[in-house]
N, C-alpha and C positions, 0 to 999 in steps of 0.2 A: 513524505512524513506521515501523512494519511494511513499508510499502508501501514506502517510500524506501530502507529497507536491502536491502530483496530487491532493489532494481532499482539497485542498488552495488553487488551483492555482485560480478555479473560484470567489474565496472570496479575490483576492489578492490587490484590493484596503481597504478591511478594513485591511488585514495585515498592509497593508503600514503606514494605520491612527494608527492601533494599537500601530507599534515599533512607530512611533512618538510620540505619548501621553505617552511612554515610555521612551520616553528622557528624555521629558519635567519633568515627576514625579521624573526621577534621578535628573534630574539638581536640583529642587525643593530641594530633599531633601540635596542634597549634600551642597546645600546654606546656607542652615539653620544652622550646626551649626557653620559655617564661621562668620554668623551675631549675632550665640548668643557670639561668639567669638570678636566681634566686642564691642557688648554692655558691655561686661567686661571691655577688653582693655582700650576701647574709650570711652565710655558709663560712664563707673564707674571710674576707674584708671586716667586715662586723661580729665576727668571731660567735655566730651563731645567735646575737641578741636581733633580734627581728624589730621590736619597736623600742623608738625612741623615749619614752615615757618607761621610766622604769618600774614595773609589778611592785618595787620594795626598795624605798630607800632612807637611808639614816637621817637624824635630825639636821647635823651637820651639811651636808648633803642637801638637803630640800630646802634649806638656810640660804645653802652659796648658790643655788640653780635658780633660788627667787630673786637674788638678787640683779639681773641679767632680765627681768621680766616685767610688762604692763602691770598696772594696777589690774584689770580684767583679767588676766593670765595668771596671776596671784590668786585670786578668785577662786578659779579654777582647779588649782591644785588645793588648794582650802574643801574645796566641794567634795573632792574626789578620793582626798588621801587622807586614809586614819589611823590613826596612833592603835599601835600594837605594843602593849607592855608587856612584861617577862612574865606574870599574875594571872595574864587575860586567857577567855576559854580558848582563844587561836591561839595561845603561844607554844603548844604543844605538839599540835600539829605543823608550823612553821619553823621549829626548830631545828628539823633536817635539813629543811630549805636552807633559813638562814642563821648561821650560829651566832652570828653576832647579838642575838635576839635575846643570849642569856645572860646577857652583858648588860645591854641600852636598851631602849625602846627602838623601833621603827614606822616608817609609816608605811601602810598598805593601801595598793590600790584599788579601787573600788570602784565600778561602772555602770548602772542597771542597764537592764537590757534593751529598756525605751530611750535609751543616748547614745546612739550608735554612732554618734557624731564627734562625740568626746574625747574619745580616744583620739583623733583625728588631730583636731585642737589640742590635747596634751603634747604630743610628738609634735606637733609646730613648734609649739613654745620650748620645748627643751632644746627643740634644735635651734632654734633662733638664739636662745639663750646661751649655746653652746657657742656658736659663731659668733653672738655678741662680747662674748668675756675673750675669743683670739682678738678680735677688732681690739678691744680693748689694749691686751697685752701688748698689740704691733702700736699702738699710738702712744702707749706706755717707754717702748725701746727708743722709739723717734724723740722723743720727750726728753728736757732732761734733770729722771727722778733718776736715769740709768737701773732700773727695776726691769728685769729680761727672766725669761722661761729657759729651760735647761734645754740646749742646744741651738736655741734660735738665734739669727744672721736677722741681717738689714735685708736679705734679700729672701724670707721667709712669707709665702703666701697662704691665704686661708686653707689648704690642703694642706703645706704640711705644718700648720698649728697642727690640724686635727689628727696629724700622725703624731707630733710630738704630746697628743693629751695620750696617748696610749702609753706613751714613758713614763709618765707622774704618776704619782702617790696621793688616794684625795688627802692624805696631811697636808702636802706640800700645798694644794688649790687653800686647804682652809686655813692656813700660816698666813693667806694671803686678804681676810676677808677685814680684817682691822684696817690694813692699807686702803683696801675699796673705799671702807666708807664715809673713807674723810676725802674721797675725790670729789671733783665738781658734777654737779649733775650734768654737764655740759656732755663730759665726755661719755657719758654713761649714753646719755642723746644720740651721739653720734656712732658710737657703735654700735649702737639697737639701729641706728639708721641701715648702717651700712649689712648688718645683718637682714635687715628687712628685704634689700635688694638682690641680696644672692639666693644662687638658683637654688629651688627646696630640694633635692637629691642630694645639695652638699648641706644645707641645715639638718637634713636626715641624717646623714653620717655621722657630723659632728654629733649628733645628741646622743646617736649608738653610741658611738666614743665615750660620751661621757657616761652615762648608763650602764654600761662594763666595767666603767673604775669605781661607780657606786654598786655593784654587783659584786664587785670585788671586797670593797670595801666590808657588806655582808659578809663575808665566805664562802660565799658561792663559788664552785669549781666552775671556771669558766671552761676549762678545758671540756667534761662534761657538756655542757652549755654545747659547745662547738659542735661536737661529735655527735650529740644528739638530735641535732638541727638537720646536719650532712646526712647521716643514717635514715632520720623518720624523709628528710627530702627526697631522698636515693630511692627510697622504697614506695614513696610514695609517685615517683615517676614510673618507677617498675611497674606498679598495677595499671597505672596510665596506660604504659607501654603494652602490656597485656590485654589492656581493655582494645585498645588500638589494636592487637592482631588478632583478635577475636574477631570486631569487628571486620576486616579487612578481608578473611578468611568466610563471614558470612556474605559478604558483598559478592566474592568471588563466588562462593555455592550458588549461590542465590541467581546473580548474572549470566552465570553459567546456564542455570537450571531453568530459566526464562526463556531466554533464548533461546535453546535448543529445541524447548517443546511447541515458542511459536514458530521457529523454522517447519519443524514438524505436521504443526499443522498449516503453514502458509504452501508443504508441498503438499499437502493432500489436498487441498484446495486448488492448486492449481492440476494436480495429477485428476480429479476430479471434474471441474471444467476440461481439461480435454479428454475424457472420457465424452465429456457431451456433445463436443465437436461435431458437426459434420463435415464430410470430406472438403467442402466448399473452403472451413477453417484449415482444415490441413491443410491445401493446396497455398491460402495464405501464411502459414506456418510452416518455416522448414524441421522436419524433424531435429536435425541436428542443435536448431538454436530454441525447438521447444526442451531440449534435453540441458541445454548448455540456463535456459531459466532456471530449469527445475533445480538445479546443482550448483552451479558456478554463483549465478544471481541469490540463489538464495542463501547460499554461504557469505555471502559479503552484505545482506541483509542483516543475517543475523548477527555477523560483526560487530556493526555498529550498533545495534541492539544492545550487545553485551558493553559493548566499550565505552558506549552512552548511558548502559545504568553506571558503570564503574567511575566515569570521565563528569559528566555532564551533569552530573549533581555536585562531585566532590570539589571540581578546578572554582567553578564558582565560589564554594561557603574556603575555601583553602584563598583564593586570592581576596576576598574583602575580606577574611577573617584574619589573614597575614596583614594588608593595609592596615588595617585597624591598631593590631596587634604592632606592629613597625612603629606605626602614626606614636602610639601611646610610649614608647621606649624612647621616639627622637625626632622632633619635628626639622629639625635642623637638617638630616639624614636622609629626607623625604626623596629630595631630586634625584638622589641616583637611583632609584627606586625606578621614577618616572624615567630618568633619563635610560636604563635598562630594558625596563618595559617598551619603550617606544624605540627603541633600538630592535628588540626583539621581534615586536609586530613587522618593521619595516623587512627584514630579515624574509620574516615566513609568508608576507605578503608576495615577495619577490618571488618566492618559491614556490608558492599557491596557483600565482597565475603562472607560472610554467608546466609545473606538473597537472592541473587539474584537466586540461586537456586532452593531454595525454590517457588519463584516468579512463578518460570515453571512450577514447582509440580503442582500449585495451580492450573493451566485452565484446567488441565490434571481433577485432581480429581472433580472438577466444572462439567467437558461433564461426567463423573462416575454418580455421584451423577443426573445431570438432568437426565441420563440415567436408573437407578432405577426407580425414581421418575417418569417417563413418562411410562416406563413397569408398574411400582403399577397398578399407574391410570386407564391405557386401560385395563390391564387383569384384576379388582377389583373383576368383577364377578366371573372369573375362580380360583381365588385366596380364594373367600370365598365358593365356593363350591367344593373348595378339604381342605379348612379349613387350608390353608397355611401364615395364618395372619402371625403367630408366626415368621415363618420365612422370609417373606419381612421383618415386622418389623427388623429382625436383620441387614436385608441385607444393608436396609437400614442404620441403627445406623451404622453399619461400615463405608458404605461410610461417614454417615456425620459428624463421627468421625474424618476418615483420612482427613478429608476437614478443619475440625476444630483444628484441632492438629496441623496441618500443620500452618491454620493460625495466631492460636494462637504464636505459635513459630514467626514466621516471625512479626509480633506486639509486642514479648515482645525485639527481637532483633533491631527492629525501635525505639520504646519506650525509649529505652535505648540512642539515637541520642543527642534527645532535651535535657535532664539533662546535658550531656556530654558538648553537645553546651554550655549550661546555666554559666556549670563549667568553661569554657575554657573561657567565655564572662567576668565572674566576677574574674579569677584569673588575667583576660589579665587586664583589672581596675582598680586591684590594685598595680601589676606592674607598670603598667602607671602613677600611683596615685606617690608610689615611688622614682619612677627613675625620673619623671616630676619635684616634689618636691626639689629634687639636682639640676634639669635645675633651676629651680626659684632662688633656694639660690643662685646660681653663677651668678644670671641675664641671663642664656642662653635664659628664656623663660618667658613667662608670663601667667598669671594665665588661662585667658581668651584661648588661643593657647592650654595649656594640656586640657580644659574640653571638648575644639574640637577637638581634637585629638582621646580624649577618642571616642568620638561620631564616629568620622572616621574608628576608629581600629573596633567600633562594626559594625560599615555597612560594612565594609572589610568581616569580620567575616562571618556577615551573607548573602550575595554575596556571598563566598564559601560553606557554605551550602543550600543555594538556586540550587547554580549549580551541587552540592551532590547528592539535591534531585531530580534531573529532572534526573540524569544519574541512579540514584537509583530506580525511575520508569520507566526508559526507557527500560530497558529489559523486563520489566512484557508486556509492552506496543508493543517492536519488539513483542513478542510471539503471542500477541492476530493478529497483522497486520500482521505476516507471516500466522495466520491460516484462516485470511479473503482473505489474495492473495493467499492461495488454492484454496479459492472457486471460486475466480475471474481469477485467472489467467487458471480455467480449460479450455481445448476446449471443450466441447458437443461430445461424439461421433457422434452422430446425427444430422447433419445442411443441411440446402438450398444449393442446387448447384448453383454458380456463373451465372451462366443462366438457371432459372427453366422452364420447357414446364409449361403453364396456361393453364387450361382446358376451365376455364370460367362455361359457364350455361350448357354444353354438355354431363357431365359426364351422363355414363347410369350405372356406376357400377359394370360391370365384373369384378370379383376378380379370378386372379391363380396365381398359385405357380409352377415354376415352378424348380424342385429337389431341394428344400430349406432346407438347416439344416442351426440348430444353438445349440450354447454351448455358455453356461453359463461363463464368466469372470475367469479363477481358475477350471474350471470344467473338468476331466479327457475326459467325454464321451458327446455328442451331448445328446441335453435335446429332440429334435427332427430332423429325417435322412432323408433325400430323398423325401420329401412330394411332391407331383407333384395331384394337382385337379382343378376344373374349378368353380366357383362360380355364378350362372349368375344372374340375373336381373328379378327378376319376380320371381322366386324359393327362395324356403328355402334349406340353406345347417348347416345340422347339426353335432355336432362334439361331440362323445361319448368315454369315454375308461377309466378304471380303476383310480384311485389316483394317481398323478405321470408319467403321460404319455404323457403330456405335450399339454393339449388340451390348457390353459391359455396361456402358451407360443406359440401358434400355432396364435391366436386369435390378440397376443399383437404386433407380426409383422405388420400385416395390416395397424394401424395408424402410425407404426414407435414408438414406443417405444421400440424396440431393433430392430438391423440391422441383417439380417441374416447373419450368419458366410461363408455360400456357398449358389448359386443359387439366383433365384428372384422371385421378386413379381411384379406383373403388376395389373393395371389399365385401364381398356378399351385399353391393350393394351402396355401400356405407363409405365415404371418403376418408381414403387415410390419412387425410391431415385433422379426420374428425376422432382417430385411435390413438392412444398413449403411445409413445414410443416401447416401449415395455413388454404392450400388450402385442402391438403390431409382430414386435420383432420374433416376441417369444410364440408364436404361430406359424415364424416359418424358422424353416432346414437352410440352411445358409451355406454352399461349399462355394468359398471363394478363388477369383482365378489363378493366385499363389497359393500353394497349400501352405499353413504356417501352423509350425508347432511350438509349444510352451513346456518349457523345461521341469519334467516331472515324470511322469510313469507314462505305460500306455493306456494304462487304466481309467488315471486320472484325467489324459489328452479329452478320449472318449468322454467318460462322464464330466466334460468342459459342456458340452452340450445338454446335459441333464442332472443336474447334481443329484438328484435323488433315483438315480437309474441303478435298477440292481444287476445282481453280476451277469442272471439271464439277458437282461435287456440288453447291456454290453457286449453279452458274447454274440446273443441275433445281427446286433447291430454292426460288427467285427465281419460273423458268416455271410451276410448279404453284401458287406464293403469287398469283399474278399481279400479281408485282412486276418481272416483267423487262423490259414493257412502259415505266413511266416511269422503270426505272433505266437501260436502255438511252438516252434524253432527255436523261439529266442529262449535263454537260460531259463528266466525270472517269468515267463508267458508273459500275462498285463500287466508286472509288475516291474519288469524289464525296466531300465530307466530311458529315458529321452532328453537328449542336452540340449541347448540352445537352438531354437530353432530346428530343429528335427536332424542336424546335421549328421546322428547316427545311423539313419535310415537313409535311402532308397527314393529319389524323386516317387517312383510307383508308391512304395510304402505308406510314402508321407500322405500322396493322395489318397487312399486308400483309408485311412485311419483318420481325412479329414472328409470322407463321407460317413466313416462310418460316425463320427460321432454328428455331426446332420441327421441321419437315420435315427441316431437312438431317442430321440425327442419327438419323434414320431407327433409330426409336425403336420397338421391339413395343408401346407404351402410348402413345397420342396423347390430351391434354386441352384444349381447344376450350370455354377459359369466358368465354363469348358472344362470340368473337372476330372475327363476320362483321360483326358492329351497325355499324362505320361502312363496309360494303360497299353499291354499288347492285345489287340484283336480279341486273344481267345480269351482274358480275363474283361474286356471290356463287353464281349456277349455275355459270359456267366454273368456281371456284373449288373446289367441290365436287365437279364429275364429274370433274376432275383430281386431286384428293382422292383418291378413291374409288380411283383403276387405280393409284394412287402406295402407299395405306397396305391393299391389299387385303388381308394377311396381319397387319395391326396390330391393335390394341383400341383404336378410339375413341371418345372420349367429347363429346358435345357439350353446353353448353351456351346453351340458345339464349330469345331474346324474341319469335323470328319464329318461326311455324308454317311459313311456307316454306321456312326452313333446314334443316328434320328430318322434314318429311312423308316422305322417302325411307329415313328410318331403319329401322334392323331392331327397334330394341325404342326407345318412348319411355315415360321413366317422368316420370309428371305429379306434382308436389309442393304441397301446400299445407298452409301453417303447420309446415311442419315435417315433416311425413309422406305417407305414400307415397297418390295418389288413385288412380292410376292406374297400369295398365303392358301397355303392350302395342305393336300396330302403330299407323301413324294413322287406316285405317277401323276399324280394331276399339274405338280409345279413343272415337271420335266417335259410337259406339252404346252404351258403357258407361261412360264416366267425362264428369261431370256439367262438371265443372271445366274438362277440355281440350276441349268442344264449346264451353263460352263464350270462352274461350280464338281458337279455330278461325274463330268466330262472327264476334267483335272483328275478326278481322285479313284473311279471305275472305271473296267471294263466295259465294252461292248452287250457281252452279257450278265452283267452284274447290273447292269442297265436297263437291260430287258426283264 
């Protein structure tokens, strides 16, 4: 996790924008189905009046809905509602509203802005009032005044009074108000009772109800009313809904655009660190699984990056916002909620500890397979001329067997999530559907509230699986970040000393050793013991000794590509663990015992050694490699291309073209490890005595398998198992070291000898 926020921190203003446009897409969606909740309710049910206290209503009217009401509740419409007469400076403008206005007076409502409470308490009381005048009528029918409402049964409940007040006429309510008020206050009591106790969503109703037939009563086109409600609602979800894919669409840029550039730089970071590497690191690193880091790992890094600004903000503010949001439509509704939810966990818990295992296997067998796959490749040749297809082939099918078995497994155990999800979405639905159904018939609820509900419980849902899924990649995702902070958190055995000695322009080159051994990482015995020689400036020193005897390793010291285990190495003097890497390296000629080329020109191969090498320096450096000869052939001269690895040229060529660019850097240290071996005879002399009048003031080093190569050497020192046999000229070693006349023996004449 470490690893990911470091490499966020530089992108942490677009985080910041991200989780915001991640609010905004919850809030969005969590609105919508509130308002498709709305347009049921309100829209359709309530025929578009929204609150129960009505804006405008007749004397008549405010007369009969008082009568239904506390002495404080009275009050209250006293406070609030004021007479509007046909005379007054609003009746002019109220007259479109309401016609009734040129006829009677009305009363209008009125609220300042510091009782924001009012309103609140208005719509109680008319709804209470509303449900106390049904109580009333149903105690009326049981009664015997035989006084009944137009359509109502003995088996007639507070819902459908409240449908049957949509059939009436308010005439018909105020024919009835003389009857009222010679009843007992008794009953008056006990219907405000009984209204007291029902649920306030059906007091709400009721007072819409009633509120529409005094809307009516105005002239108000209720129709209008309706249609205006469903329209400004509809539209008003559409901008939601556009706000929401704005949003949604920024999150996605945005996530996208994060991630990618800290992938980007998490690989130059790590392509960087092993640039710093020394071989000691490589040797703990297999190329194959440093390549399968840089790629593979860091593409499932930046996954979860992306999936986690997208997931990991939103599943959160989406599940308490939907709880909330549920909680507030239906307490009653809650369990299947919970009981869904803890169904679901149980579900992906099962599925977590199956698959996450698995998740690990998988980078494991991934570095196998590029591992193969990268051996095939380079040895193809060696492969077909011992005729060993057959076998790669298998080697391979295994790995990419176990790579696909594995992942096959782990995709049919995912797979298996989404249906489960699907199950658990549409059983929870119809529970809801159910149990909602019994809210409705008791009046607990309304139709509008269960189909939001339902919406809510699925974004709960899927909010829990969201947040499933990001903890369900997140281990595949730690694996890949723990084996990039391998790489990253290595130290280099090999670094710059806090205060390096600079040479500058001064360096002349003296290279000695002085009693240096080293061993190999894991190695029982020293790869080479005690070496003690002097290398100077203007000589050649060259270095001979059987397979194994550690002339590479003798060689590889000088740049610092391994540290010696005991003893030193100097520089004019000056220890090179006391020179920057930098400076060390950029002073010597380096032709390694692979020649390797880099996919570009020949030009460009060459000036790899000197970027600021002009075309003369290039072509010297070409005529002395005795590479100018078949660069000049090619179509394009040094401009010819070069593919991967030099594979267009010529073992000779390639060597050839990786001395000359050594050469053209025209380096006081020249190193020559075995670099002539695919040279014939007569270009390995030209090559040489052009050598010689080119690096005459250099220190060079040769590494050689040929006696021919270095018989002209000024000092050669003969190596076996590791230590020093020999050292000298080549008559002087052919009388004293036992080693370089067998040596000599193998490879010359008699008189090539003499």
């Amino acid at each position: 996790m470490k690893l990911i926020l470091r490499y966020l921190k530089p992108f942490i203003l677009a985080v910041i924008l991200c989780i915001i446009l991640l609010y905004i897409q919850a809030i969005a969606e969590l609105s919508l189905p509130n308002l498709m909740s709305d347009i049921v309710n309100i829209g359709i049910q309530q025929g578009g009046i929204e609150s129960a206290a009505p804006e405008a209503i007749s004397q008549e009217g405010l007369n009969f809905a008082s009568m239904f009401m506390k002495d404080h509740e009275k009050e209250l419409i006293e406070k609030h509602y004021r007479l509007i007469t046909a005379d007054s400076e609003e009746a002019d403008e109220l007259i479109n509203n309401y016609p009734i206005l040129k006829e009677k007076p009305i009363y209008l409502l009125q609220i300042p802005e510091d009782e924001t409470e009012a309103l609140s308490s208005l719509e109680e009381a008319y709804g209470r009032a509303a449900l106390a005048f049904v109580r009333l009528m149903q105690s009326m029918e049981g009664s015997s005044t035989g006084m009944s409402m137009p359509g109502s049964s003995d088996e007639t409940d507070e819902k459908d009074r409240s449908a049957i007040l949509r059939e009436v006429e308010p005439s018909m309510l105020y024919q009835l108000i003389p009857l009222l008020t010679r009843m007992p206050a008794k009953a008056f009591e006990e219907a405000r009772a009984a209204a007291d106790t029902a649920d306030p969503s059906l007091a709400r109703q009721a007072g819409t109800v009633l509120s529409r037939l005094f809307y009516g009563e105005l002239g108000v086109s209720l129709d209008v009313v309706q249609r205006n409600y469903i329209l400004r609602t509809g539209l008003y979800m559409m901008l939601i809904t556009l706000l929401g894919a704005v949003a949604t669409i920024g999150v996605g840029f945005l996530s996208s655009r994060t991630g990618s550039r800290a992938a980007r730089l998490m690989r130059r970071d790590i392509f960087r660190k092993v640039e710093s590497f020394s071989l000691e690191e490589f040797d703990r690193f297999s190329t194959a699984s440093l390549i399968t880091r840089t790629t593979n790992d860091v593409s499932h890094v930046q996954m979860i990056m992306i999936m986690g600004l997208r997931m990991m903000v939103r599943a959160p503010i989406m599940g308490i916002g939907g709880i909330i949001m549920a909680l507030r439509k239906s307490l009653s509704l809650s369990w299947i909620i919970a009981l869904a939810v803890l169904v679901l966990i149980s579900v992906i818990s099962v599925i977590s500890t199956i698959a996450i295992p698995r998740f690990k296997l998988m980078q494991k067998l991934t570095d196998r397979l590029n591992l193969v796959t990268r051996e095939s490749l380079t040895g193809m040749m060696v492969i077909r001329a011992f005729g060993n297809q057959k076998h790669e082939e298998e080697r391979f099918r295994k790995a990419s067997a176990e790579l696909r078995d594995n992942t096959r497994f782990v995709n049919r155990v995912m797979n298996v999530l989404w249906p489960s999800m699907m199950l658990i979405m549409n059983l929870s639905s119809l529970v809801i559907i159910w149990a909602g159904a019994h809210e409705i018939q008791r009046s607990a609820m309304q139709v509008g509230d269960m189909m939001a509900f339902i919406q809510y419980a699925m974004e709960i849902i899927m909010a829990f699986l969201m947040i499933a899924m990001i903890f369900v990649m997140l281990p595949r995702a730690m694996v890949s970040a723990n084996r990039i902070n391998e790489i990253l958190d290595v130290s280099p055995s090999i670094q710059d000393k806090e205060e390096p000695v600079v040479l500058g322009r001064g360096m002349k080159g003296e290279v000695v050793f002085h009693n240096v051994s080293f061993r190999y990482k894991g190695a029982e015995n020293d790869a080479i013991h005690n070496i003690s020689f002097t290398a100077r400036p203007g000589e050649t020193t060259a270095i001979i000794g059987s397979t194994g005897s550690g002339k590479t390793t003798l060689v590889n010291l000088i740049p610092r590509f391994y540290d010696p285990t005991e003893g030193e190495i100097t520089i004019d003097g000056i220890p090179i663990s006391s020179l920057t890497l930098d400076e060390l390296r950029g002073n010597i000629g380096y032709v390694p015992q692979k020649s390797t080329l880099f996919t570009g020109t020949v030009e460009s191969n060459i000036r790899y050694g000197k970027e600021q090498a002009s075309p003369e320096e290039i072509g010297r450096a070409s005529e002395i490699a005795q590479a100018a000869g078949f660069v000049s052939n090619m179509e394009e001269g040094f401009q010819s291309s070069i593919t991967q690895g030099g594979s267009n040229v010529s073992g000779g060529q390639r060597q050839r073209l990786s001395i000359a660019r050594a050469l053209v850097r025209q380096a006081p240290i020249y190193i020559f490890d075995d670099s002539f071996s695919a040279l014939d005879f007569k270009t390995d002399a030209r090559l040489r005595k052009a050598l010689h009048q080119y690096t005459d003031k250099s220190t060079i080093l040769i590494v050689a398998q040929r006696v021919s190569t270095i018989m002209n050497a000024d000092q050669i020192i003969v190596l076996n198992e590791g230590r020093i046999a020999g050292i000298g000229r080549h008559a002087d070693l052919l009388r004293t070291c036992r080693e370089y006349r067998e040596i000599a023996e193998s490879q010359l004449s008699e008189e090539e000898l003499a």
